[in-house]
Biopython code that builds the backbone (N, CA, C, O; Angstrom):
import numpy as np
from Bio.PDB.StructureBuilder import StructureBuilder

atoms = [
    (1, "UNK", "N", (-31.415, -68.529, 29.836)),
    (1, "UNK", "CA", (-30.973, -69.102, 28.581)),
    (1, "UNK", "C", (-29.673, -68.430, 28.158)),
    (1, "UNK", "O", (-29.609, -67.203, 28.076)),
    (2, "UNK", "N", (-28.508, -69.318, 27.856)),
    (2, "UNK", "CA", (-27.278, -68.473, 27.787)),
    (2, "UNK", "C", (-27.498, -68.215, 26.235)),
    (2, "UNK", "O", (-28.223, -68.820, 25.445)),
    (3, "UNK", "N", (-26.535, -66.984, 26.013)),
    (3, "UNK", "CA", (-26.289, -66.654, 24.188)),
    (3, "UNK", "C", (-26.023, -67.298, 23.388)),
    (3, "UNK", "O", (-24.905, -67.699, 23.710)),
    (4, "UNK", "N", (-26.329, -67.821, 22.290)),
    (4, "UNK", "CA", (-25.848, -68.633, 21.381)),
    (4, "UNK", "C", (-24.507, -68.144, 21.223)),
    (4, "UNK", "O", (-24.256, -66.940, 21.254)),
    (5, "UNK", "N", (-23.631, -69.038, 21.055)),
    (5, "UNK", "CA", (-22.526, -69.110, 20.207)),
    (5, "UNK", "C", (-22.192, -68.021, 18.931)),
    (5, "UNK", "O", (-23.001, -68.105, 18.007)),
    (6, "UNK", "N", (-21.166, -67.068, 18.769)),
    (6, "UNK", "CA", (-20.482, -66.836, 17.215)),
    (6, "UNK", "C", (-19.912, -67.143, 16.486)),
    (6, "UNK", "O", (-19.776, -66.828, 15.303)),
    (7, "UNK", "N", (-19.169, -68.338, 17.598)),
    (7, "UNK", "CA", (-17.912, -68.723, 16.593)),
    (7, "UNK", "C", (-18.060, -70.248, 16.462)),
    (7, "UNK", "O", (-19.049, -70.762, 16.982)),
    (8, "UNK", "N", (-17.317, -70.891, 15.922)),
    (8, "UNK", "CA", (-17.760, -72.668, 15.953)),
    (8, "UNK", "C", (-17.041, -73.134, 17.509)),
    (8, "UNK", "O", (-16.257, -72.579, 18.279)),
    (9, "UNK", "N", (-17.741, -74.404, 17.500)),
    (9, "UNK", "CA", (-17.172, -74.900, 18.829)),
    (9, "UNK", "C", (-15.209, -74.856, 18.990)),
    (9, "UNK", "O", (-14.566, -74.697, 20.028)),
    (10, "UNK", "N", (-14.745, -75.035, 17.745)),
    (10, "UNK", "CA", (-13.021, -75.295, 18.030)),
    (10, "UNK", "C", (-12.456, -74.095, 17.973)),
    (10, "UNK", "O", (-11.245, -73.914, 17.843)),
    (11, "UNK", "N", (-13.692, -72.820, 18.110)),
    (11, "UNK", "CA", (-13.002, -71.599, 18.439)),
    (11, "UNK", "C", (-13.735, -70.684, 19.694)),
    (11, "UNK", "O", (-13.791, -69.473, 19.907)),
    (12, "UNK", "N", (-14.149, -71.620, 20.253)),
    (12, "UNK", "CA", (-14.327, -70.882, 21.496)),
    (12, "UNK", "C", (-13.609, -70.403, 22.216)),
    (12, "UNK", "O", (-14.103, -69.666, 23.070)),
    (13, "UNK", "N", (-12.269, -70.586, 22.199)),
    (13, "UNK", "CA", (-11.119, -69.558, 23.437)),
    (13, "UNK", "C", (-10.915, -68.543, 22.373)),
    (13, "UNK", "O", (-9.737, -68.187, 22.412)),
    (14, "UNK", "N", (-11.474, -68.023, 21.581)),
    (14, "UNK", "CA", (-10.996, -66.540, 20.612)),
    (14, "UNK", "C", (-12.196, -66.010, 20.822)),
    (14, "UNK", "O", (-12.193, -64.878, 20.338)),
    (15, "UNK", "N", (-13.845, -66.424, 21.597)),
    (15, "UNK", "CA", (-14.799, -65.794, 22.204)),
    (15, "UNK", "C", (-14.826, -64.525, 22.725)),
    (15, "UNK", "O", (-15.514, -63.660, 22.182)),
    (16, "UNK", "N", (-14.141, -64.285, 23.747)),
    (16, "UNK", "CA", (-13.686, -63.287, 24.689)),
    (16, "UNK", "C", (-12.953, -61.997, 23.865)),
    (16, "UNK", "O", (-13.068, -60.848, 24.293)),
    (17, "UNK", "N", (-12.226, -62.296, 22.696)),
    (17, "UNK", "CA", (-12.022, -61.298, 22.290)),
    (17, "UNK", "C", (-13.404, -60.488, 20.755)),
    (17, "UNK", "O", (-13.058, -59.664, 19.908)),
    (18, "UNK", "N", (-14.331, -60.876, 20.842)),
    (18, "UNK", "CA", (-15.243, -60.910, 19.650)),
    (18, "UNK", "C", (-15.175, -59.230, 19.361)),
    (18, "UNK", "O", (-15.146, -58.641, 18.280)),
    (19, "UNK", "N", (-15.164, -58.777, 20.530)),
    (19, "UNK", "CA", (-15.175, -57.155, 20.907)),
    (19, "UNK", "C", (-14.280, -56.456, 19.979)),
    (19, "UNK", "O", (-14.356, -55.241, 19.795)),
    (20, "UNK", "N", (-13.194, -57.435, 19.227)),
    (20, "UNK", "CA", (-12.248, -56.509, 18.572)),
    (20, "UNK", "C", (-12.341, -57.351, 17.145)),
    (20, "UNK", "O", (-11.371, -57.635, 16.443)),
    (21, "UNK", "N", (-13.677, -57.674, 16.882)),
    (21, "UNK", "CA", (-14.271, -57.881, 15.929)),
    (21, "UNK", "C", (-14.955, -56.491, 15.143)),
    (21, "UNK", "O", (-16.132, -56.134, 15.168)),
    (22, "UNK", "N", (-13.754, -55.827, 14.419)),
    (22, "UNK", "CA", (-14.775, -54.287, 14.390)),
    (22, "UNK", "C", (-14.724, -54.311, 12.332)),
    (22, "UNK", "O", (-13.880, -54.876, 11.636)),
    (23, "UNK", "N", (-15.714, -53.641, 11.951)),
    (23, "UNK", "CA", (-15.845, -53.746, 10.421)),
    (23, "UNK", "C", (-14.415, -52.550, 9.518)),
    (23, "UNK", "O", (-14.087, -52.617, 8.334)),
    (24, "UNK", "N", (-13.913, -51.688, 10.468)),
    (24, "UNK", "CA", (-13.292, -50.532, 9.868)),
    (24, "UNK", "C", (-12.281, -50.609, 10.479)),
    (24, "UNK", "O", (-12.179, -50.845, 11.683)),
    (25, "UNK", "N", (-11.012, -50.325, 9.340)),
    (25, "UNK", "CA", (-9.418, -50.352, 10.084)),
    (25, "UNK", "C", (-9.586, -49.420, 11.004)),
    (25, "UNK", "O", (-9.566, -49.940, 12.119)),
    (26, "UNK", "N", (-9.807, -47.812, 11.056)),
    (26, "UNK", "CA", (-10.186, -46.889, 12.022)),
    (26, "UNK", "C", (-10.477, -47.265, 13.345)),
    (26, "UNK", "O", (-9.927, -46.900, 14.384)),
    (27, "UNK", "N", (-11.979, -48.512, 13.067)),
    (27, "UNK", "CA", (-12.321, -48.711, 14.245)),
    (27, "UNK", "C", (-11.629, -49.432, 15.122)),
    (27, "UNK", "O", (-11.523, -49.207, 16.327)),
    (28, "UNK", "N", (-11.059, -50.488, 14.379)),
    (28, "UNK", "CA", (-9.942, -51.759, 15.056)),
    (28, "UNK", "C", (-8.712, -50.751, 15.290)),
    (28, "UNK", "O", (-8.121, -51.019, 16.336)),
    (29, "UNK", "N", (-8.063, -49.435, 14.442)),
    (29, "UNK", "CA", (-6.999, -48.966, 14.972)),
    (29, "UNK", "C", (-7.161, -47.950, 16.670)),
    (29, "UNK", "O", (-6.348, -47.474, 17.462)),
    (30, "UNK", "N", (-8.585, -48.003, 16.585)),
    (30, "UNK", "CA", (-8.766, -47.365, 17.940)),
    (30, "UNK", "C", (-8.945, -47.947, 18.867)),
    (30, "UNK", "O", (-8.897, -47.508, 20.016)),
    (31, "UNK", "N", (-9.263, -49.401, 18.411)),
    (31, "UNK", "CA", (-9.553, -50.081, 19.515)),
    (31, "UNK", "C", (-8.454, -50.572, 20.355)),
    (31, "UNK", "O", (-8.403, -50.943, 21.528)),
    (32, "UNK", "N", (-7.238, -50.425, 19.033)),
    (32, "UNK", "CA", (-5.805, -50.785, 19.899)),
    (32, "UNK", "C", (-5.362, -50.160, 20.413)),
    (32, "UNK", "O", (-4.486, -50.479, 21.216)),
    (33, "UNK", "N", (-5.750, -48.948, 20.206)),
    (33, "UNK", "CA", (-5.253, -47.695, 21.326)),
    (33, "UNK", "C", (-5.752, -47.488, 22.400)),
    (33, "UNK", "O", (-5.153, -46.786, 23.215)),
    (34, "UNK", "N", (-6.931, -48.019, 22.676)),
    (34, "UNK", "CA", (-7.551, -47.635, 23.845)),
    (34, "UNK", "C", (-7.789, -48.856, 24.576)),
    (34, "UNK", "O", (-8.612, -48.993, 25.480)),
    (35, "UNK", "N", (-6.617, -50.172, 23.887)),
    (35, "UNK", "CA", (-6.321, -51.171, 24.634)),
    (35, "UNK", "C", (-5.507, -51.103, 25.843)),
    (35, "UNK", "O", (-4.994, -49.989, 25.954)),
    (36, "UNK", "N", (-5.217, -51.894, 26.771)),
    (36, "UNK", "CA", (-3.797, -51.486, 27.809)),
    (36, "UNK", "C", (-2.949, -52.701, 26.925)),
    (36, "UNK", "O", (-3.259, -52.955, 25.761)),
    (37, "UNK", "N", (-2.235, -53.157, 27.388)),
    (37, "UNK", "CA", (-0.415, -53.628, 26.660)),
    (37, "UNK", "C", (-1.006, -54.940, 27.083)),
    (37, "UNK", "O", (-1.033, -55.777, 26.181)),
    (38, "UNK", "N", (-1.449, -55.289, 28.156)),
    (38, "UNK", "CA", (-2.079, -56.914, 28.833)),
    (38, "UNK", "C", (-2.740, -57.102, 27.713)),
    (38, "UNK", "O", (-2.243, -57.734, 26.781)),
    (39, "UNK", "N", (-4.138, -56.489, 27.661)),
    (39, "UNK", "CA", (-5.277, -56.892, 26.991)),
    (39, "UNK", "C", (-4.870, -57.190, 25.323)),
    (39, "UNK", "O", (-5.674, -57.793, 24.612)),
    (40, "UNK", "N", (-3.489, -56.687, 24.759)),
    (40, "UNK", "CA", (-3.307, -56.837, 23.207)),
    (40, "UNK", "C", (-2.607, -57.934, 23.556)),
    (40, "UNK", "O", (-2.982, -58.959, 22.987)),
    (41, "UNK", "N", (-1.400, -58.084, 24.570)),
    (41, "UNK", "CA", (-0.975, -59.694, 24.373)),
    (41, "UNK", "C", (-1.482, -60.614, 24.419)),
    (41, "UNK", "O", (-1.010, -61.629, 23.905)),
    (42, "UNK", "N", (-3.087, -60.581, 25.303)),
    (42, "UNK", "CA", (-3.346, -61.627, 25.521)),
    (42, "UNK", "C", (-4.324, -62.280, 24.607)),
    (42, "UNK", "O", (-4.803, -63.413, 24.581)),
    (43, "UNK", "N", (-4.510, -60.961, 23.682)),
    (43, "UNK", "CA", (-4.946, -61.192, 22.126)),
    (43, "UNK", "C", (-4.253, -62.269, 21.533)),
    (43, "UNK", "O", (-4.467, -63.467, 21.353)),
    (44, "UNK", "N", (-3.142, -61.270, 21.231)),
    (44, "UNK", "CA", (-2.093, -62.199, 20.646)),
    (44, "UNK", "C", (-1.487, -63.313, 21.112)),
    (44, "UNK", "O", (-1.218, -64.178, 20.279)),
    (45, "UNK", "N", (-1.195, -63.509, 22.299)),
    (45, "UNK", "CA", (-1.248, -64.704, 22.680)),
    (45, "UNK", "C", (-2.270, -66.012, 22.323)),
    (45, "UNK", "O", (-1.772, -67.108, 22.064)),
    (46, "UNK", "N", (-3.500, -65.843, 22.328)),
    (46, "UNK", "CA", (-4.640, -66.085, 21.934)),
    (46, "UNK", "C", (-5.098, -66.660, 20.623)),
    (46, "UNK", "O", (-5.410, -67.778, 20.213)),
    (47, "UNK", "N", (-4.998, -65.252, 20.055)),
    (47, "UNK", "CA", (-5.001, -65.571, 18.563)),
    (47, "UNK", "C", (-4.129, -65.985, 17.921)),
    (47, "UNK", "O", (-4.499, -67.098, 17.548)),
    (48, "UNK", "N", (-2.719, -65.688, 17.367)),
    (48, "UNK", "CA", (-1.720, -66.513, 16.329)),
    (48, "UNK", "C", (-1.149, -67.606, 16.555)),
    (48, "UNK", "O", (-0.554, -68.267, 15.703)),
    (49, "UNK", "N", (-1.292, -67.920, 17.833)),
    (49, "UNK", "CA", (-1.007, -69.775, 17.679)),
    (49, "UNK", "C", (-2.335, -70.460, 17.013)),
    (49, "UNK", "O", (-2.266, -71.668, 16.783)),
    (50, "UNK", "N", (-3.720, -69.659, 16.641)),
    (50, "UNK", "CA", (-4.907, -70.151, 16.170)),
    (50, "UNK", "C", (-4.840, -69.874, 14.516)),
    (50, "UNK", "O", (-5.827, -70.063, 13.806)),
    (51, "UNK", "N", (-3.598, -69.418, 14.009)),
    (51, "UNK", "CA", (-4.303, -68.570, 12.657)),
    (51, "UNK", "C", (-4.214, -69.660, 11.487)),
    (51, "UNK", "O", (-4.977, -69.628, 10.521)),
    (52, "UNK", "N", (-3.456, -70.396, 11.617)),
    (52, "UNK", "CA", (-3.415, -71.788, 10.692)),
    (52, "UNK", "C", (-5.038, -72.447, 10.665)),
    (52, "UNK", "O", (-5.592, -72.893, 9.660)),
    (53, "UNK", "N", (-5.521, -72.385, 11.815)),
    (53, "UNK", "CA", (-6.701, -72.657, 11.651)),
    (53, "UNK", "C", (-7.801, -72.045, 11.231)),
    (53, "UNK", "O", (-8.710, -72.319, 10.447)),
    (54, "UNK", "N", (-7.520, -71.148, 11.928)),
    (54, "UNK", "CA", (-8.755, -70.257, 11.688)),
    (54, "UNK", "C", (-8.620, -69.539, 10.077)),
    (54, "UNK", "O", (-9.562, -68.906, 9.601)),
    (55, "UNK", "N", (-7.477, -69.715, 9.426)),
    (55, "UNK", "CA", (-7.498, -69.817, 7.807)),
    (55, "UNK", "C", (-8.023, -70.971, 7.337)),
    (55, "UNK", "O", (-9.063, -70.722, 6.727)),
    (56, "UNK", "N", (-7.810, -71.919, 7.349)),
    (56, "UNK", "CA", (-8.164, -73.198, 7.280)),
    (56, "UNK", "C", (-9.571, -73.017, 7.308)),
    (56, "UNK", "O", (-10.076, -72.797, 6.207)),
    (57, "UNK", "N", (-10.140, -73.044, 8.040)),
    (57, "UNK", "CA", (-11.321, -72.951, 8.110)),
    (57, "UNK", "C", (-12.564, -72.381, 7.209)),
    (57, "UNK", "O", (-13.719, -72.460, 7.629)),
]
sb = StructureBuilder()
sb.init_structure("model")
sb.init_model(0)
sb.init_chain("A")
sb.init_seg("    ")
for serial, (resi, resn, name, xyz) in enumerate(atoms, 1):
    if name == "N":
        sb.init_residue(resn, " ", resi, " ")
    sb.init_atom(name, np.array(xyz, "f"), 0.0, 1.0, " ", f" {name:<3s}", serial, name[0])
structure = sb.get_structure()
């Protein structure tokens, strides 16, 4: 049985990053540090062509 879903269906390609879903600036500022340079672009790549929406929402 696969995992339910977190996010709605028209945000399933921002899935993969849920991991940097963290509750504390601290925690999200560490998490960018102990990102490599790929893994934040491809954040960002990812995410801000989505943010109109995902405000929207």
């Amino acid at each position: 049985m696969a995992a339910p879903n977190k996010l709605p269906a028209q945000f399933a390609d921002l899935e993969p990053y849920l991991d940097w879903d963290l509750a504390t600036e601290p925690q999200r500022y560490a998490k960018r540090l102990a990102s490599s340079m790929s893994q934040m672009q491809g954040f960002y790549d990812t995410a801000f062509p989505r943010l109109e929406d995902v405000i929207a929402y």
